[in-house]
N, C-alpha and C positions, 0 to 999 in steps of 0.2 A: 504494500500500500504506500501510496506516496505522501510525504507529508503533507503536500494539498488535500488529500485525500481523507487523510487521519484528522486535520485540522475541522477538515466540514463537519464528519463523525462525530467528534467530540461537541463543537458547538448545536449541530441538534441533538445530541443525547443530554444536554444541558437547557435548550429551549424547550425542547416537548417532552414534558412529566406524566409520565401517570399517578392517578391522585385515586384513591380507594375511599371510595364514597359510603359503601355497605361491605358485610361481609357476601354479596350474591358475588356469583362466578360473573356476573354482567357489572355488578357494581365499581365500576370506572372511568373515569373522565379525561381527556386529554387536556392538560394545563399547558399553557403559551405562555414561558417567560418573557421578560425583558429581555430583549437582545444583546441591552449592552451588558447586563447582569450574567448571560449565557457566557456569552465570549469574558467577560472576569472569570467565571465558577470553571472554564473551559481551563484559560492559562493559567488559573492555579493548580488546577489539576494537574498540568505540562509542569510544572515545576516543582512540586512535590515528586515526580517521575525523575527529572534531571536530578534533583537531591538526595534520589533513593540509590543513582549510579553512582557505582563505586567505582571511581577515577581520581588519577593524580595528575598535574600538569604534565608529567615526563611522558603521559602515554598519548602523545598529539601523531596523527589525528582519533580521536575516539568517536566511532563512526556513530554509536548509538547518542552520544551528546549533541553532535551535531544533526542528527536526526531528530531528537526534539527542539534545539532550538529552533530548525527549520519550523518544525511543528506552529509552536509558541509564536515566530513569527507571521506565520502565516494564518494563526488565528486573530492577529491585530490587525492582520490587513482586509478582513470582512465587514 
């Protein structure tokens, strides 16, 4: 997946919620966040990921690091 790709992913799995209305098997609604709130909830998400990589400067390039900052950027620019 490309990080355009992961970026989109992430911001609508942060716009569009399901919200549990009853316990019925049908009880649920689709909630529409804030967009600018998605893409926040989105790059925090991207960074708690980069935080979690365990890397040291001497290992450049680290291709999963730069793999989410692409991420991270690419969700600022929606």
């Amino acid at each position: 997946m490309t990080s355009k790709e992961k970026a989109l992913q992430l911001f609508a799995n942060f716009l569009y919620q399901n919200e549990s209305v009853d316990d019925s098997i049908y009880g649920f609604v689709l909630i529409k966040l804030n967009e600018g709130l998605a893409k926040k909830c989105a790059i925090m998400a991207v960074n708690e990921i980069i935080e979690a990589i365990d890397w040291h400067e001497f290992e450049t390039p680290n291709k999963q690091i730069n793999y989410w900052l692409d991420v991270r950027n690419e969700i600022s620019n929606l």
